[in-house]
N, C-alpha and C positions, 0 to 999 in steps of 0.2 A: 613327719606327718604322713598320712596314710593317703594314698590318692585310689581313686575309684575309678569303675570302668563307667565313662561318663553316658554311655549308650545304655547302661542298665538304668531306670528310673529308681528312687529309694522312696519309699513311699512312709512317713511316718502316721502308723494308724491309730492318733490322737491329736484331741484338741486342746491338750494340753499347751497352755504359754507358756509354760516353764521350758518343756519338752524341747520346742522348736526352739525358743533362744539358748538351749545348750547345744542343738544341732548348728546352728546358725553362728555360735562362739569359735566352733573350729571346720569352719565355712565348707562344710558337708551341703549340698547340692541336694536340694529332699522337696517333697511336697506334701502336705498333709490329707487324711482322708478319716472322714469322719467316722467310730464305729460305734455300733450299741447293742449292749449285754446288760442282761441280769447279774449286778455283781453281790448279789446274798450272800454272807457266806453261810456254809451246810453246817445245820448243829455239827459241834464236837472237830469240825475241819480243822486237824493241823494249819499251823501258818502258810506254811512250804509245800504244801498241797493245794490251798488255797490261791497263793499269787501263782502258783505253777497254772493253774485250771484257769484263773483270767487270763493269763497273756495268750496260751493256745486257743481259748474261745475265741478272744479279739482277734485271732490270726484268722481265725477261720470267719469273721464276721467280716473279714475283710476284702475275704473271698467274694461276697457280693454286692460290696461297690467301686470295686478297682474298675476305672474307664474301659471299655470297649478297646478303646483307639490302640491301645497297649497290646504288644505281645508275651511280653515278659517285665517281672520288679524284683524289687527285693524289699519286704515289708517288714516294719519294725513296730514292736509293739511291749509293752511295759506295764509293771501295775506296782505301787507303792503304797509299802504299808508298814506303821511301828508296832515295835515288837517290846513289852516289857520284859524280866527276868523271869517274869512266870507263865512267860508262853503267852499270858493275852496280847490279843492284837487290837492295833490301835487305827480303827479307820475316822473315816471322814466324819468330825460330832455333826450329831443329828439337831443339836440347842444346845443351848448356855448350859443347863444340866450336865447335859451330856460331858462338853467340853470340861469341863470345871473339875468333874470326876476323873478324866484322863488326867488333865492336867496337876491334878494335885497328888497322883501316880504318879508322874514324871521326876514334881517338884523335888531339889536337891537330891536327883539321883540321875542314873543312869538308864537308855533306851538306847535301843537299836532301830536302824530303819531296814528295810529290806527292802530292795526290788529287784522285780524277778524280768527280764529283759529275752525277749525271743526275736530272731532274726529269719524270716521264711521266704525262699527263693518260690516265686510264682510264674507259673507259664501258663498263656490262655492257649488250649488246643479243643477245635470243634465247637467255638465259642463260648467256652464254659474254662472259668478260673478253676487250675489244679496247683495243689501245693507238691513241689517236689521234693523238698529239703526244710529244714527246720531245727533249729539249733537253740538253746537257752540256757540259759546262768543267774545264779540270784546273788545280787551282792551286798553285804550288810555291811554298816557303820555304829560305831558307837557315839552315842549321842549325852554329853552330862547337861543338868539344867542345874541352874540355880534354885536357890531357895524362893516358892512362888505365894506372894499374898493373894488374898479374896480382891482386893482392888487392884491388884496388877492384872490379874486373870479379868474381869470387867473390865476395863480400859479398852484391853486387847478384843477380846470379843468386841468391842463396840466400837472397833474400825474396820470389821467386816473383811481383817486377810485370815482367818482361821477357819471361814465356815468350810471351806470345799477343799482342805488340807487334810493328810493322812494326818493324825494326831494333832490335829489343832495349830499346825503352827507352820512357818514357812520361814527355814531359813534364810532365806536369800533376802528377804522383806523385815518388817520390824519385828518377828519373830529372834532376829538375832541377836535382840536382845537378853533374852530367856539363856542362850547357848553359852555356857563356861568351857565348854572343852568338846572336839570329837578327834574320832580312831578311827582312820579309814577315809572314803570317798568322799568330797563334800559333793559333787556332782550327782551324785546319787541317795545323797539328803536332801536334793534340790527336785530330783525324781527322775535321772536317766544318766548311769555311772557312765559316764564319756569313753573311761581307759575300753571299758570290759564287752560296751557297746560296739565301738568301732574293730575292736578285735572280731567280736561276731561277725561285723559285718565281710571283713576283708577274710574271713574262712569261708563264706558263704558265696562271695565273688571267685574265688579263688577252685574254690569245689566244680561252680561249674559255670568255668570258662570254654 
């Protein structure tokens, strides 16, 4: 297990539930701080341009509301999103439409999830937040579904765990139902790849002790 310099604050910069009970799973020492972005994506944005641009926004959005009270953190910030075989990307359905169409994209095949995970060492000097270090990694899983009906898909929407999920669905939750098989991270189908995060973290502690 990785131990941490307990004097540096870790600030997770999201309100993500999912987030903090995977930080919270392997009793990581963190506090949450709320941020907010425009997460559009730009016509024609590659995927991997894309969660790269959220998670350094959010770093930087973070920059102004980290506490006064603080000298120094180390902020963690994430963005998750699915990925078909033909490069569309699969974010948060906007309605049932919406949903329905990924979904039946998905049905008896194969997705990936990505997320893009950035770790930034913060010092307040002349009472203004500067970022000194910054570091990120995107990690992808393969995702297979089963074969998905018109009233499987209805059900599901109308228990209300898909609306605010990358790709309609939430592992961790009755989503796991849909799931026949994955390659790679389940922590990071969940929305914050545990292994890849706490390595960032303990390079970032490590850099500047």
């Amino acid at each position: 297990m990785y131990q941490f310099n307990a004097t540096i604050p870790i600030i997770l910069a999201s309100t993500s539930p999912r987030r903090r009970e995977l930080l919270d799973q392997v009793a990581l020492p963190h506090t949450c701080a709320a941020v907010s972005i425009d997460e559009t994506r730009l016509v024609e944005e590659a995927a991997i341009d894309y969660i790269g641009r959220m998670v350094s926004q959010k770093a930087q959005a973070a920059l102004q509301v980290l506490p006064k009270a603080m000298t120094e953190c180390v902020v963690i910030t994430a963005d998750t999103i699915g990925v078909l075989p033909d490069g569309a990307v699969l974010q948060k359905p906007s309605d049932f439409a919406d949903a329905c169409a990924m979904w039946r994209q998905m049905s008896n095949a194969s997705h990936q999830v990505w997320t893009a995970v950035q770790v930034s060492r913060m010092a307040q000097r002349g009472g203004q937040w500067q970022m000194d270090y910054a570091e990120r990694t995107v990690v992808r899983t393969d995702v297979k579904f089963i074969a998905l009906t018109d009233s499987m898909m209805a059900h599901y929407w109308h228990t209300g765990e898909p609306q605010d999920k990358a790709g309609g669905y939430a592992i961790q939750g009755l989503g796991a139902a849909w799931v026949k098989a994955i390659d790679g991270s389940y922590s990071n189908v969940v929305g914050l790849p545990l292994v890849e995060t706490l390595d960032l973290l303990s390079q970032a502690m490590q850099t500047h002790q």
